[in-house]
C-alpha positions as CSV (number, residue, x, y, z in Angstrom):
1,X,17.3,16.4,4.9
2,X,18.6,13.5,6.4
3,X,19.7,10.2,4.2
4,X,18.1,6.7,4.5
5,X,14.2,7.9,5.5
6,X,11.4,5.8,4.1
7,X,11.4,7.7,1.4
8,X,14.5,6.6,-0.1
9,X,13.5,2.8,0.9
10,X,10.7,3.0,-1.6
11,X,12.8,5.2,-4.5
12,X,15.1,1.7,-3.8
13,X,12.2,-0.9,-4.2
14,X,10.9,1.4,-7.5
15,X,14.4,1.1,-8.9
16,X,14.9,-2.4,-8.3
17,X,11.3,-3.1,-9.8
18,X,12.0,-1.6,-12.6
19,X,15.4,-3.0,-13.0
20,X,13.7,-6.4,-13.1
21,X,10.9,-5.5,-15.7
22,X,13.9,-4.2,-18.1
23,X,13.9,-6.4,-21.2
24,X,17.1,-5.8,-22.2
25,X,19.3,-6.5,-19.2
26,X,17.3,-7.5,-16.2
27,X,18.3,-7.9,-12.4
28,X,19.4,-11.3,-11.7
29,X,16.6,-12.8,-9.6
30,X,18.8,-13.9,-6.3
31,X,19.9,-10.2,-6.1
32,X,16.5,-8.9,-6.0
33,X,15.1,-11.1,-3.6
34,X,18.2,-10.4,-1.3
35,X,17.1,-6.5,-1.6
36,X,13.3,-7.3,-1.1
37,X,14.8,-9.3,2.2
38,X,17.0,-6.0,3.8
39,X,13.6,-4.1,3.0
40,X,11.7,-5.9,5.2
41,X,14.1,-5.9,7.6
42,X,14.3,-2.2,7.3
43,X,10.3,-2.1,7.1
44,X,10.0,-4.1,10.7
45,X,12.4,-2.0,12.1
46,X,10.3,1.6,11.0
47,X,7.2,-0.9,12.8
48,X,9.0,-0.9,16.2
49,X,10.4,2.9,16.1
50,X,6.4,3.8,15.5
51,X,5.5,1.2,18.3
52,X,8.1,3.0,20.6
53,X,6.6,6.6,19.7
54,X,3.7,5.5,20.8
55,X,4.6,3.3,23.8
56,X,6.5,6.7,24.7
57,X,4.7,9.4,23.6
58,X,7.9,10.6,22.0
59,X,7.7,13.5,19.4
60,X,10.3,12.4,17.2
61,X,12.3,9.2,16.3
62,X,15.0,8.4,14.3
63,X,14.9,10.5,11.3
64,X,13.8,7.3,9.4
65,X,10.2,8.6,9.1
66,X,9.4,11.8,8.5
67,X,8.3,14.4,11.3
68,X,4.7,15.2,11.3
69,X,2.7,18.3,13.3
70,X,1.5,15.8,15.7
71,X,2.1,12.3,17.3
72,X,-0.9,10.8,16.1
73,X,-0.2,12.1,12.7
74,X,2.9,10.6,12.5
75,X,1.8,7.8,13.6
76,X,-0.8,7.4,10.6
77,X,1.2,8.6,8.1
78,X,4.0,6.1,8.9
79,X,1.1,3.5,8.8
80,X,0.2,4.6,5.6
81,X,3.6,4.3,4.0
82,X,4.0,0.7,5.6
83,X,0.8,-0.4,4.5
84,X,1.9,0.9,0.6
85,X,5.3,-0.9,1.1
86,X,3.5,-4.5,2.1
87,X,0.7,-4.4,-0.2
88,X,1.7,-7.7,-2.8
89,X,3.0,-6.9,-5.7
């Protein structure tokens, strides 16, 4: 399985959520906010991949978000996870 899918992004945005609700030795602030910033940038760069798949009509992209048994599939699922990813916390 390939490294650095969307999968991974969120595992990353989980870790550093909890790393800032740990009492004992919380994530400085400015570091968080600079991870929540490469996120997005990651997050609006899965956007135009899904754009270009369907723009295309590619089958596959990247690697970034994972393959589904159809276009249109892929296409919602990938909306689903970006959807989940900008909800507000």
């Amino acid at each position: 399985m390939p490294k650095n899918r969307i999968t991974d992004l969120r595992d990353h945005l989980f870790a550093t959520l909890e790393s800032l609700r740990d009492d004992d030795k919380p994530m400085d602030v400015d570091r968080a906010k600079a991870i929540a910033d490469v996120a997005r940038v990651i997050v609006d760069s899965a956007k135009v991949e899904v754009q270009m798949l369907e723009v295309t009509g590619a089958a596959s992209g990247t690697g970034f978000i994972p393959e589904e048994p159809s276009r249109i599939d892929q296409a919602k699922a990938v909306r689903r996870e970006l959807a989940a990813l900008n909800r507000p916390a």
